[in-house]
ROZA-434378 format. One record per residue (C-alpha): residue in one letter; x, y, z. Coordinates in steps of 0.02 Angstrom, whole numbers, plus 50000, padded with zeros to 5 digits. Layout:
aXYZ/...
This chain:
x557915384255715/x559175399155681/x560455399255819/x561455416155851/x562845422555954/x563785437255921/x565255446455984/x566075458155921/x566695474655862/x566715485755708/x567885499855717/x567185508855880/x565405500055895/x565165482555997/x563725472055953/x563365457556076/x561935447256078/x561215430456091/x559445423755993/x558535410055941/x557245411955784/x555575397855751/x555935389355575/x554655393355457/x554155411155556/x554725428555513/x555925437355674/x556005455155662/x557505464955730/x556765482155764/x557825497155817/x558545516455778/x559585516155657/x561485513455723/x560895501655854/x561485487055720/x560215478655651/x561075478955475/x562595470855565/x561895457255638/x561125453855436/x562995454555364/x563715441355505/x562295430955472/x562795431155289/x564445428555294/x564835447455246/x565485450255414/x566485437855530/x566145441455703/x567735440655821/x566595426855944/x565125416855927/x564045406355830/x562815404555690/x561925389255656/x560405385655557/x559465367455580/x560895356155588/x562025364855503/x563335376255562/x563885392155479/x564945401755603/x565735395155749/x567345403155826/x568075391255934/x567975377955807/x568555388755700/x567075385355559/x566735401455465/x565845397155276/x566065409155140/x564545418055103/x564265409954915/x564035391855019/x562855400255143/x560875395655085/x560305412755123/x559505425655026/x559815441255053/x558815457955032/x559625472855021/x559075490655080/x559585497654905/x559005483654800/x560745482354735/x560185476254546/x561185477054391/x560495491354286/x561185484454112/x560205468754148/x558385465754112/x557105458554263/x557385442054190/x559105443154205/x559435451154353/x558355437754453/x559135424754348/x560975431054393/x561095417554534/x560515404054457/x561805404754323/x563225407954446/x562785390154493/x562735382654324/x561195377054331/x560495370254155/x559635387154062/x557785374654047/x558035374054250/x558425393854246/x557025397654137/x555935388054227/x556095394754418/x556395412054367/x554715411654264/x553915406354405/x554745416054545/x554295433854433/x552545425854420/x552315423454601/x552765441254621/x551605448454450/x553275453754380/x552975441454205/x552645458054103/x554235467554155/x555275453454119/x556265460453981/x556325479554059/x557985488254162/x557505494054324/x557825514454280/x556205509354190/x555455503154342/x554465508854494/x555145510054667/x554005495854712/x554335485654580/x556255487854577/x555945480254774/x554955465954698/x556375460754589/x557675461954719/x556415450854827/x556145439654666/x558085437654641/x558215432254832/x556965419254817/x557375410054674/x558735401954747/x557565394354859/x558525397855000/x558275390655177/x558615408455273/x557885426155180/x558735439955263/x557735457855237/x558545470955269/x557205487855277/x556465481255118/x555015496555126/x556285510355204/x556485518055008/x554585517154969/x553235530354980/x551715527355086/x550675520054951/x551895509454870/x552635504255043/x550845496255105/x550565487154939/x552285480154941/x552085477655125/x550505468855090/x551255456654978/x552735452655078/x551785448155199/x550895434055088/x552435428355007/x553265424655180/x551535417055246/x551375405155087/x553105401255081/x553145396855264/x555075402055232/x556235407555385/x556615425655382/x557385439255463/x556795454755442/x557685473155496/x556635488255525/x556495504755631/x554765506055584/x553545499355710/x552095493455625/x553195481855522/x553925473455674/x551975472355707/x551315465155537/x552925454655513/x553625450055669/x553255432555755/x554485438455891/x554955455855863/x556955457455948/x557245475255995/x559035481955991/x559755496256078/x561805502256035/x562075484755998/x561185476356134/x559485466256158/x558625477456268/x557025466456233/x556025452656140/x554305444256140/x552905444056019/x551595460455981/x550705457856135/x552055458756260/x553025474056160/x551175482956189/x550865479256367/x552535477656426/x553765488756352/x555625489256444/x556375503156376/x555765522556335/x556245519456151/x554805504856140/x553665513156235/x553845527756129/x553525517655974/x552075509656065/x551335527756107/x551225524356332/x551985534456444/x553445522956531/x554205525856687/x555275515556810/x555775514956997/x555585503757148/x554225497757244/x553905507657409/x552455497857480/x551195484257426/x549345491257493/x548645478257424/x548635461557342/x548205472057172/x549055489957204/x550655496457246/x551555511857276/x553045515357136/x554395527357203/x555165535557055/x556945545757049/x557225558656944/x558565571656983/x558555567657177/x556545570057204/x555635555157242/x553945555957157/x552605544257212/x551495533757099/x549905522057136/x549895508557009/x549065492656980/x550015477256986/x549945467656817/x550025450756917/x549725445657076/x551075447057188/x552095448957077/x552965465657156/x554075464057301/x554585479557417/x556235487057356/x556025476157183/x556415487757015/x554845490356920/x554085497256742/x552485507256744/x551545509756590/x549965523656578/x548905526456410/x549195545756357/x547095543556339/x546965540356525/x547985554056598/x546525569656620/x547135589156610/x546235602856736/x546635620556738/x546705621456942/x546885607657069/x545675595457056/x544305589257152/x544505569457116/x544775551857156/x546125549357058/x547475543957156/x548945551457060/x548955569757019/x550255580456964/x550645600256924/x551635604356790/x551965613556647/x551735610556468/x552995606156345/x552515601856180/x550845603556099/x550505589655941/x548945587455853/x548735569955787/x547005566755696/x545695576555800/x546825574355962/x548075583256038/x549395574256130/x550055586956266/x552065582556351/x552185590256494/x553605592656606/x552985586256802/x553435601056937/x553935587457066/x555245579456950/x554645564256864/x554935559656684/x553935571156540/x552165564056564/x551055562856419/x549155566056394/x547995563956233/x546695576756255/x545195581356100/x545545599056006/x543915604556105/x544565602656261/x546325608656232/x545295622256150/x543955625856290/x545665626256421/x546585637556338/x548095626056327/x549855634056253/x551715629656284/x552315636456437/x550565635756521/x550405626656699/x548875613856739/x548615597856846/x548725580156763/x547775566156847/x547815546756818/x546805532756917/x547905519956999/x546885507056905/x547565516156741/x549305514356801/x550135497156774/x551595490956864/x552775476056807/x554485469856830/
């Protein structure tokens, strides 16, 4: 189990928080970029001493500041992956994975040995004796990958090991990341701002915000229960928060939500039972596919309906996804609507219309 607390400050910028990460899983810190992801990598490995906390990993401690323990990062048994790859361009593959390994001393039959089967594990045996200005993006990333591993290390630290790849070359190297860490059933941590990694690699996926833990869980509960507008919008939902005005029944609620002064009004469905008090803080989450558009005010059961006018027009695939800014002052509500429709009402930018969502499509949480 990898143990973290961290406090502290790097010129203007505080980072504080406090995790635990499973041994043998993969823990994903997603965020923008500045909210310190990379940070939190460079305390864990040494390159950074924090002004307060702790770092342990198993039974072994690596940073502690009242006891004053901080180990140098050469004795920490961590590999580390950098953004930039970082490898020596004078040295060959072989070499440049190798480069640890001799730093230890280790006998050259041992170094021959684990690197050969380190660049085989990775199908890097035929580029053994090339420089990496005569390699691929991808592969250059599998050698910096190769060079953490061979040191067998107990922690792998990633830090946006895709972020320089194209598309095609990021989901093959994506692919294979994914196996190495599975078969290796090694302990990593793994920075990202892209969401679908935190999806395919994270076990628990910790979301950071301006240095701060704003939220963690596993896929499911980032999906259905997003906290903040910045997961939500990586999730695709609309999100919106207030308080709870009245329970009407054991399964629906009314969410009063504040937005420049004006109280809007939403019907939602309570995720569980009772879970809602009166005057308790809650998160509402609607699928863009659920919210319906009408030209004029509609004749429907839906119990939430809104005028307002529209924003921002995006076509994604076949869809359109329409933002529109709500007349009675809620937060920009989104809608994913089919060209044909959009089409057949004559949407634009600027145009006004009526959004509707059941209550039963609305989903209320704390």
């Amino acid at each position: 189990m990898l143990r973290v607390a961290i406090d502290t400050h790097v010129h203007s910028f505080h980072l504080s928080l406090d995790f635990m990460a499973a041994s043998g899983k993969t823990t994903v810190l997603l965020g923008e970029s500045g909210a310190g992801k990379s940070t939190v990598l460079r305390a864990l490995a040494g390159l950074l001493k924090p002004e307060r906390g702790h770092i342990s990993f198993d039974d072994a401690v690596y940073f502690d500041s009242e006891q004053r323990i901080a180990v140098p990062p050469q004795l920490r048994p961590f590999g580390y992956v950098f953004q930039d790859y970082v490898l020596f361009p004078h040295l060959t593959v072989f070499e440049n994975v190798a480069f640890g390994l001799r730093a230890q001393r280790l006998p050259g039959t041992e170094v021959r040995r684990r690197v050969g089967e380190t660049l085989e594990r990775l199908n890097l045996t035929s580029f053994e004796q090339r420089k990496p200005t005569q390699l691929s993006g991808g592969q250059q990333q599998r050698v910096a990958i190769a060079r953490a591993l061979v040191l067998q290390p107990s922690l792998l630290l990633l830090d946006e090991p895709m972020a320089a790849l194209d598309v095609q070359t990021r989901r093959e190297v994506r692919q294979e990341l994914r196996r190495l860490l599975q078969e290796s059933g090694i302990t990593a941590v793994l920075v990202t701002h892209h969401y679908l990694d935190a999806l395919l690699f994270g076990h628990t996926i910790l979301v950071l915000d301006r240095g701060r833990l704003i939220q963690q869980g596993d896929q499911r509960e980032l999906l259905e229960y997003p906290r903040s507008s910045y997961v939500a919008e990586l999730v695709g939902v609309n999100f919106l928060r207030g308080r709870v005005l009245r329970r009407e029944d054991r399964r629906t609620c009314a969410i009063g939500l504040s937005n420049g002064g004006t109280q809007v009004e939403v019907i939602a469905t309570v995720k569980e039972e009772d879970a809602l008090e009166v005057g308790a803080e809650a998160f509402l989450v609607v699928d863009p596919r659920s919210v319906s558009l009408y030209q004029s005010m509609p004749d429907t059961s839906a119990r939430n309906i809104f005028r307002g006018e529209i924003m921002q027009l995006l076509r994604t695939g076949g869809h359109l996804r329409v933002s529109m800014s709500i007349e009675q002052g809620a937060p920009p509500l989104l809608a994913e609507i089919t060209e044909a429709s959009a089409a057949r009402m004559e949407l634009h930018e600027g145009k006004i219309v009526y959004a509707t969502f059941k209550a039963t499509e609305a989903h209320a949480y704390t």
